[in-house]
C-alpha positions in Angstrom: 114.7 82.0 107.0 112.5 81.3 109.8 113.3 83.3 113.1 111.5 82.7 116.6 109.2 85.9 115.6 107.5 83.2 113.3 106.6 81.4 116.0 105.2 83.9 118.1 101.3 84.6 119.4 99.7 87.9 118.1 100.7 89.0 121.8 104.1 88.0 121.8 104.1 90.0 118.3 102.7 93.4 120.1 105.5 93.3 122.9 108.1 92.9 120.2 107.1 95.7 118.7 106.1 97.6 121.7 110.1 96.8 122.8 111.8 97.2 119.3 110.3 100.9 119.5 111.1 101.8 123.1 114.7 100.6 122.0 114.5 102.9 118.9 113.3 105.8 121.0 116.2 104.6 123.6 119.1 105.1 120.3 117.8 108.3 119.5 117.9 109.2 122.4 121.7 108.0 123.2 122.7 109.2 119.6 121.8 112.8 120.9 123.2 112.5 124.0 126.7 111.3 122.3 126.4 114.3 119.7 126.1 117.2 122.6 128.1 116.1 124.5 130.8 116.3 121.4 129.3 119.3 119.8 127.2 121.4 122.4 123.9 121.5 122.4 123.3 123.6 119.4 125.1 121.1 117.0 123.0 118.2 118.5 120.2 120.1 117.5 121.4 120.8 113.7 122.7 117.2 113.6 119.1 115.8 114.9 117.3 118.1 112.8 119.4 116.5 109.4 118.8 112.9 110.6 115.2 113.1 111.7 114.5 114.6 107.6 116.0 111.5 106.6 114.4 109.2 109.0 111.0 110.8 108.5 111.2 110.7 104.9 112.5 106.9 105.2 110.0 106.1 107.5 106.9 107.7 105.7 108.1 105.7 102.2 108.2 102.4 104.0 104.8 102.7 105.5 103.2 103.5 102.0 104.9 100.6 100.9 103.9 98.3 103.3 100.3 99.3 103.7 100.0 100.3 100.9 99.0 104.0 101.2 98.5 105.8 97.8 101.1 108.6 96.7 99.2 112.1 96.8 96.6 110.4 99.2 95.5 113.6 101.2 95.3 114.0 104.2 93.1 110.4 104.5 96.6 108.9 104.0 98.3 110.9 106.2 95.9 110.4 109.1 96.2 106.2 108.3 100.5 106.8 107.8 100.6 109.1 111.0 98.5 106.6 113.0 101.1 103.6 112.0 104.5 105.4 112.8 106.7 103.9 115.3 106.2 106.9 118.1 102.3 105.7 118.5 103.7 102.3 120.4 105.7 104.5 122.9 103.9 108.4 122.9 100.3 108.2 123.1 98.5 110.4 120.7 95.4 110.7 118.6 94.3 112.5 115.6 91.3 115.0 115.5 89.8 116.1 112.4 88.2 119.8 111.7 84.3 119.6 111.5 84.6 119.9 107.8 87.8 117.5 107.5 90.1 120.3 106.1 92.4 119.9 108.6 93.9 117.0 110.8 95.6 117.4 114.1 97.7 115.2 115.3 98.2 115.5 120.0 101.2 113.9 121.2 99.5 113.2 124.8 102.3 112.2 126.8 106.3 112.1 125.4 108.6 109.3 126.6 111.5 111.5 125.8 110.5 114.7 127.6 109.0 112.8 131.1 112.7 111.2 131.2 113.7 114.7 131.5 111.3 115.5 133.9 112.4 112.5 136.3 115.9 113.7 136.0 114.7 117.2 137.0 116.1 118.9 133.5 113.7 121.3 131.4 112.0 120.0 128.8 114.4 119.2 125.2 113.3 122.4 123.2 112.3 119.8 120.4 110.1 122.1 118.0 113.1 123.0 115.6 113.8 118.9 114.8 109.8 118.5 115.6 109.3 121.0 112.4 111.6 119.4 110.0 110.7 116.0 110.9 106.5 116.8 110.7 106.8 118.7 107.8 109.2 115.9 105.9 106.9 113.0 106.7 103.3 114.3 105.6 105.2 116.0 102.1 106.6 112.5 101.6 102.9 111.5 101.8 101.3 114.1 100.1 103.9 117.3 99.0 100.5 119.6 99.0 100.4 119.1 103.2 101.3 122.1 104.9 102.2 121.5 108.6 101.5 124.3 111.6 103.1 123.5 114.5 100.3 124.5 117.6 102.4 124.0 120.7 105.7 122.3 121.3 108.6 122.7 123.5 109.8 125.4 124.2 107.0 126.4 123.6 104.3 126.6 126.5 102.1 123.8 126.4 98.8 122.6 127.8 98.8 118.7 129.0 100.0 117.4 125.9 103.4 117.0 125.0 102.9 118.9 121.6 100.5 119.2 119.2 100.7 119.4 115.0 97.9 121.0 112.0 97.8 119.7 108.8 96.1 121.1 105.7 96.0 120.9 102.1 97.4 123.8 100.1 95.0 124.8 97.6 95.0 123.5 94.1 96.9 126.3 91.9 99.1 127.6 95.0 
């Protein structure tokens, strides 16, 4: 079946993409929204925290598939997965390695999601429990010997990033 994204430029191909995840960002976004407003904001929370470990997980396997990242890759293919999730087309980020490559971090810069809240005047979304599960649930999908620090992320108080993430590798034998 050929669709008019066959027939698109390169650049045409980036502002799909660039679109399909600010739409993506835009459902979650509405999803949670729905869910509070239902539940409270506690059960949004629990709710987002059960569907982002499925996502993540979801998410992580496809890229392996598709770029073919090896199972058990390290953190090498965590750094290459990380740096191909949907969130880098609409949060800008980059990933930092420790001077002798034991650990990555990974800097959310800026966060679509929490300058919304800022232009509406609300306090930032307290998104470190969900940011946990989902963190944690991607990098093991690549790699179960990842462990995952969180460094700062709201509520948390924060420097001018939006949060920021450590991963290592647990020791062989632990």
């Amino acid at each position: 079946m050929k669709t008019a994204y066959h027939e698109m430029s390169r650049d045409e191909l980036l502002r799909a993409l660039e679109a399909f995840a600010r739409n993506w960002l835009a459902h979650d976004g509405c999803w949670f929204l729905g869910a509070e407003e239902a539940y409270g904001m506690d059960a949004a929370i629990d709710l987002d925290a059960r569907a982002w470990k499925r996502f993540a997980a979801a998410e992580a396997r496809r890229l392996m598939e598709a770029f073919g990242i090896p199972e058990n890759g390290g953190l090498e293919a965590l750094a290459f997965a990380l740096d191909r999730r949907m969130y880098t087309l609409v949060n800008p980020q980059r990933l930092e390695w420790s001077d002798d490559r034991s650990a990555l971090r990974l800097v959310v810069e800026s966060c679509r999601v929490q300058e919304t809240r800022r232009r509406k005047g609300l306090p930032d979304f307290p998104c470190k429990p969900v940011g946990i599960v989902e963190y944690e649930t991607f990098a093991r999908t690549v790699d179960p010997r990842v462990e995952v620090r969180c460094l700062h992320c709201p509520p948390d108080a924060h420097p001018n990033e939006a949060c920021a993430w450590e991963f290592t590798l647990r020791p062989a034998g632990s």
